[in-house]
N, C-alpha and C positions, 0 to 999 in steps of 0.2 A: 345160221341163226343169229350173226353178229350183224347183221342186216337188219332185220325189223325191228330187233332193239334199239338200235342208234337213233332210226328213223324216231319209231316213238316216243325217245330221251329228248331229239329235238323239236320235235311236235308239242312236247308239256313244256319244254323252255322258252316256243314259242308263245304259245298260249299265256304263259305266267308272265310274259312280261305285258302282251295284250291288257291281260287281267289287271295288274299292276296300274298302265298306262290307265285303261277307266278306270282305276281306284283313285288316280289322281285328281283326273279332270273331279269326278264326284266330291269328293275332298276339297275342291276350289270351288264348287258352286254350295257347298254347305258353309266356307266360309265367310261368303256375301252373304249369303241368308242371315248369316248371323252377326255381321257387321251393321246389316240394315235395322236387323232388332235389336241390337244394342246403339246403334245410333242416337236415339232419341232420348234415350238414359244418358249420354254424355252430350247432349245439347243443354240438356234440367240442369245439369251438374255446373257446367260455365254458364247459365245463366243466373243460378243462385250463388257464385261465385263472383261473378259482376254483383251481385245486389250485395253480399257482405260485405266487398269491398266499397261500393257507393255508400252506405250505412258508415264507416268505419271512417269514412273521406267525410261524412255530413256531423259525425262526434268532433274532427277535427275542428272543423270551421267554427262550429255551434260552440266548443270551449275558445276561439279566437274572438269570437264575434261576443261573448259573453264579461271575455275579458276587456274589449274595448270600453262595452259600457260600464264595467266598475272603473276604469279610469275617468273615463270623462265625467262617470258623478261624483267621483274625488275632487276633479276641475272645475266643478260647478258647472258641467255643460250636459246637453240633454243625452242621455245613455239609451236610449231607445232608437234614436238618431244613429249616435255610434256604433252600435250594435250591428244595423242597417250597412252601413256604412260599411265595416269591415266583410261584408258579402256581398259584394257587387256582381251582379249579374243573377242573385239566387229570386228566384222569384217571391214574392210577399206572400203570395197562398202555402207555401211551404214551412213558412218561417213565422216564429211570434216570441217576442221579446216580453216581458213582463219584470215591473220594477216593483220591489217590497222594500221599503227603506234604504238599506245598503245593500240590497242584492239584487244581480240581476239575473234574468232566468232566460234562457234561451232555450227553444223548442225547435231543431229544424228534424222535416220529415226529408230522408235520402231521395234521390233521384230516381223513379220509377222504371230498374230493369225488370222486375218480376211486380205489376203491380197490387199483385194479393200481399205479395210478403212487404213492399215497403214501409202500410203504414204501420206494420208492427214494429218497425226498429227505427222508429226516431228516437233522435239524440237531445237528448235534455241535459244541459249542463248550466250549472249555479256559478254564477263567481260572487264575492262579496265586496264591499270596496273600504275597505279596513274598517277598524272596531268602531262602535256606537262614538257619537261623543254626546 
């Protein structure tokens, strides 16, 4: 009787490891499935990612750019020029400078990674160019 016993102990260990063997393969093709549906969630994710950081890069320049022009109306030179001027390359549709007195106001819209969310995060930054006289 030590005979079909065996037999059959090795017939379920074969099986089980069968069994096993396609539990895996299944288990790697549900992991692509699921790589490809979350793919597209971490595309959004570094794309909005690029845009806060381009937003964040366009506050810089817009307080550099802002700052130039209160110096140069301190120097009696044209601040909306300056302004210009400390952002070379940024294109003029982006950008708008405005002078009230002693201050100057700069308006730059960030560089279009996600173009719904950029125009919401332009950077407006005030400089002023010392006190009234």
């Amino acid at each position: 009787m030590t005979g079909p016993v065996r037999v059959s102990a090795a017939r379920r260990a074969a099986a089980t490891r069968r069994e096993s063997g396609d539990l895996a393969r299944g288990q790697s093709g549900q992991a692509a499935i699921e790589l490809i549906g979350v793919l597209p969630m971490l595309v959004l994710l570094a794309l909005a990612a690029g845009q806060f950081l381009a937003a964040g890069r366009a506050r810089e320049l817009a307080g550099h750019a802002a700052e130039a022009g209160a110096v140069a109306l301190m120097r009696h030179e044209e601040p909306g020029a300056a302004a210009r001027e400390a952002l070379p390359g940024t294109p003029t549709r982006r950008l708008r400078v405005t002078v009230d007195g002693r201050r100057v106001q700069v308006r730059l819209r960030p560089a279009a990674v996600m173009p719904g969310i950029a125009g919401l995060l332009i950077a407006d930054v005030v400089a002023v160019a010392g006190p009234q006289r």
